[in-house]
C-alpha positions as CSV (number, residue, x, y, z in Angstrom):
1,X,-16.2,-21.1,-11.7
2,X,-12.7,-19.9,-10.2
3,X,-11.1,-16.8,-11.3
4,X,-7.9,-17.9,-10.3
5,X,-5.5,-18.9,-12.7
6,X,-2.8,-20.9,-11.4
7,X,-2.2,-21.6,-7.8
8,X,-1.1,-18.6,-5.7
9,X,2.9,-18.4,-4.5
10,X,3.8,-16.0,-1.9
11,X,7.5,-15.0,-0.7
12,X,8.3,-13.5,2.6
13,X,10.9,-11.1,2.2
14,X,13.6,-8.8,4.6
15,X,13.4,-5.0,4.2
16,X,14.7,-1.5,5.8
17,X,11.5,-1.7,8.4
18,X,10.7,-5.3,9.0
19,X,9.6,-8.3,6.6
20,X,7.1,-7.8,4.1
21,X,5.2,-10.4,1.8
22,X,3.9,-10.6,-1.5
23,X,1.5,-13.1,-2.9
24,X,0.9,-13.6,-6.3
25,X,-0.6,-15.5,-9.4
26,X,0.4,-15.5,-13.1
27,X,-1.6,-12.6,-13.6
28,X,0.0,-10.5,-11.0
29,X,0.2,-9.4,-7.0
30,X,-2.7,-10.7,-5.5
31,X,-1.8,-8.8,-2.1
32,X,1.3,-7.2,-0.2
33,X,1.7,-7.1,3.5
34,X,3.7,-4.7,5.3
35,X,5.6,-5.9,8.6
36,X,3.7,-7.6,11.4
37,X,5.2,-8.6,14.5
38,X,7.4,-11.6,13.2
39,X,7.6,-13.1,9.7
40,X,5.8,-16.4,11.1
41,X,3.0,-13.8,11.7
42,X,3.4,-13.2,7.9
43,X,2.6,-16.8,7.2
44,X,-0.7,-16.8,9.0
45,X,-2.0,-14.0,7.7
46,X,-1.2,-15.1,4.1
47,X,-2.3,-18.7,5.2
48,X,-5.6,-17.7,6.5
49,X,-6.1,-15.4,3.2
50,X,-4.6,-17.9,0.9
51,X,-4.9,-21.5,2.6
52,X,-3.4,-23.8,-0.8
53,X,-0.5,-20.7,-1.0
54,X,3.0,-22.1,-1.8
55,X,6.0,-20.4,-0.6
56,X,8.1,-19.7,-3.6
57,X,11.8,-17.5,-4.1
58,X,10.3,-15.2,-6.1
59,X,11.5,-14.3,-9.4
60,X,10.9,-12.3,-13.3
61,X,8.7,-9.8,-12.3
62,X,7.6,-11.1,-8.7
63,X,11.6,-10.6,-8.4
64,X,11.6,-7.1,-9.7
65,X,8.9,-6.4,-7.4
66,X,10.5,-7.3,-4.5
67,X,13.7,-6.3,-5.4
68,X,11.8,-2.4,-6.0
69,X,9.4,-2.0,-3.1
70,X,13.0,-3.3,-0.8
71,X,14.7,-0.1,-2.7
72,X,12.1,2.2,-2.2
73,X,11.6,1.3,1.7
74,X,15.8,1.9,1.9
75,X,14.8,5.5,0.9
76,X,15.7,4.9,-2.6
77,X,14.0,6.6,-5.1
78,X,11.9,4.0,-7.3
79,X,8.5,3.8,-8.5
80,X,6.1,0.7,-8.1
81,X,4.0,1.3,-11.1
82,X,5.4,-1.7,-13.1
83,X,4.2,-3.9,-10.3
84,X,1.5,-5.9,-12.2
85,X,-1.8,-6.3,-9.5
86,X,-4.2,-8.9,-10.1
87,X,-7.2,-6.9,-9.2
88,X,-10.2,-8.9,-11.3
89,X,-12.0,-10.1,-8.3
90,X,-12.3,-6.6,-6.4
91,X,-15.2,-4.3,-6.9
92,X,-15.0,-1.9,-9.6
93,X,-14.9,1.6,-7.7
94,X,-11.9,-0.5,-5.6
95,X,-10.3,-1.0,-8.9
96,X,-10.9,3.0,-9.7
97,X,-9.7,4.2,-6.5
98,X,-6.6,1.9,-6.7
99,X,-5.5,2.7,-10.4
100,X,-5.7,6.8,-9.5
101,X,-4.0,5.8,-6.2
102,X,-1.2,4.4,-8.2
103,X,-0.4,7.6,-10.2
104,X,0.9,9.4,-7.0
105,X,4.4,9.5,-7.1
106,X,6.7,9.0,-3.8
107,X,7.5,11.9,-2.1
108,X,3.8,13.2,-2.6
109,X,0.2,13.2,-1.0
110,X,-2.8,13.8,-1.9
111,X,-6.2,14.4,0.4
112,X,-9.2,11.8,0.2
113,X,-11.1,14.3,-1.2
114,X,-8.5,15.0,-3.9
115,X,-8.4,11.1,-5.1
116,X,-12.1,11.2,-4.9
117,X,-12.7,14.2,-7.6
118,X,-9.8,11.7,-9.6
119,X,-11.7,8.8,-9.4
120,X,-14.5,11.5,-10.6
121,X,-18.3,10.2,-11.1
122,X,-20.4,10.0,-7.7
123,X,-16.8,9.4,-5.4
124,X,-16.8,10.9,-2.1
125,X,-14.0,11.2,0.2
126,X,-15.4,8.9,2.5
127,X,-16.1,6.1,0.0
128,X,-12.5,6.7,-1.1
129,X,-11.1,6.0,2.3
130,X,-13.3,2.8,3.0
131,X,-11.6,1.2,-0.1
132,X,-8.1,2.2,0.6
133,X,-8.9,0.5,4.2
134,X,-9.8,-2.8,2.2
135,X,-6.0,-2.8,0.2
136,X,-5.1,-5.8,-0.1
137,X,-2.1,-4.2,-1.7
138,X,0.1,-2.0,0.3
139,X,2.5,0.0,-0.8
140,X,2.0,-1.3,-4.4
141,X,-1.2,0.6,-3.8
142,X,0.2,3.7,-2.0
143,X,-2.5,4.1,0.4
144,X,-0.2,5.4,2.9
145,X,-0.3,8.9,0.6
146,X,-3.5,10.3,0.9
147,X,-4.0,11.9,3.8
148,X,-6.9,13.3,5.6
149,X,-7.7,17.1,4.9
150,X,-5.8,19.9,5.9
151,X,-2.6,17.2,6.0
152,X,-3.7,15.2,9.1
153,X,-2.8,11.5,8.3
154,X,-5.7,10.1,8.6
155,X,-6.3,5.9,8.8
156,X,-4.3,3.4,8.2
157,X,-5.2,-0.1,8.5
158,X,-1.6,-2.1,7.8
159,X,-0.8,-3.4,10.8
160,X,1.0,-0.5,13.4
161,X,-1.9,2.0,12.0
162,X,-0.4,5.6,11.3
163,X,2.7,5.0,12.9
164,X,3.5,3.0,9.9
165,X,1.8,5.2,7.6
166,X,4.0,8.1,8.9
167,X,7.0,6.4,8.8
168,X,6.2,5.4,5.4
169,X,5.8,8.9,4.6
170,X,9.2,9.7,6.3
171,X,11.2,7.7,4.2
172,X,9.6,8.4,1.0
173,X,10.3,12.0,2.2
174,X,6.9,13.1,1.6
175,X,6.0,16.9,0.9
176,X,2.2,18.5,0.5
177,X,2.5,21.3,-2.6
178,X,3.9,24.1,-1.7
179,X,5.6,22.7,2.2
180,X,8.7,22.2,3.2
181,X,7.8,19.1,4.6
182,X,4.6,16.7,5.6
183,X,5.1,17.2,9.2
184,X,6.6,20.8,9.5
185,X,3.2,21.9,11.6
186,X,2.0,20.1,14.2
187,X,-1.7,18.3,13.3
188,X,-4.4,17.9,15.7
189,X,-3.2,13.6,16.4
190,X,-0.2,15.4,17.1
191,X,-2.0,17.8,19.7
192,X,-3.5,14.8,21.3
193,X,-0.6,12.4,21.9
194,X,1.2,15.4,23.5
């Protein structure tokens, strides 16, 4: 028996740092891709994930969706939580870890361990980071804000890896409690690229 309700769209969209995708069902966003190296990339990727996907203008809350994670990647203050996921066919600590995911707001991070005690019962940090590396939605599931403890960065696994992640950061104008800014001390990655 299929879960899926109706067949899946998907729209490839223009945004402040590349084209980004969404693909969806009448239940919600089924995944999100950030940029890749061309938009035809895009179609592959959604292609090889979702071969009967139709290419659709998006529109009612697909449209809102787009029109929100655009504003927010223009450095625009808006929050994705109205973004409706389809998430029924993902495991049910993925479902955990992505609903307490959700409830960080831009402009903040927390540490792996941090989500972990949110997601509570036998979560460890490392469990948490192993399902934010199998997101199939990105930056509806801000992954790209929990960082690594002590505020290195950590993973990423959308494509361009922690560059992406701390650009993503950068525009959302991300801040740990209490600094002035994410990046105001050099981390060890930092150390090592030098």
């Amino acid at each position: 028996m299929s879960l899926m309700h109706t067949p899946v769209a998907f729209t490839v969209f223009a945004t402040a740092i590349g084209d980004c995708a969404l693909a969806w069902n009448d239940v919600g966003v089924l995944a999100a891709w950030l940029p890749d190296v061309s938009a035809a990339r895009l179609r592959v990727r959604i292609g090889q994930r979702f071969a009967s996907a139709i290419e659709t203008e998006p529109s009612g809350e697909i449209g809102a969706a787009v029109a929100s994670i655009t504003a927010l990647l223009r450095c625009e203050r808006t929050n994705l939580d109205a973004i409706r996921i389809d998430d029924a066919r993902l495991d049910p600590f993925d479902r955990r870890v992505y609903a307490a995911a959700r409830t960080i707001p831009p402009g903040r991070v927390v540490s792996y361990a941090d989500l972990a005690a949110r997601v509570g019962g036998d979560a460890s940090a490392r469990a948490v980071g192993q399902s934010l590396g199998r997101n199939p939605f990105p930056i509806v599931v801000p992954c790209h804000r929990i960082v690594a403890a002590g505020g290195e960065l950590g993973g990423f696994s959308a494509p361009g890896g922690t560059a992406t992640k701390r650009r993503l950061l950068t525009i959302e104008d991300a801040r740990r409690d209490g600094a002035d800014d994410l990046f105001d001390r050099p981390t060890a990655t930092d150390a090592a690229s030098a």
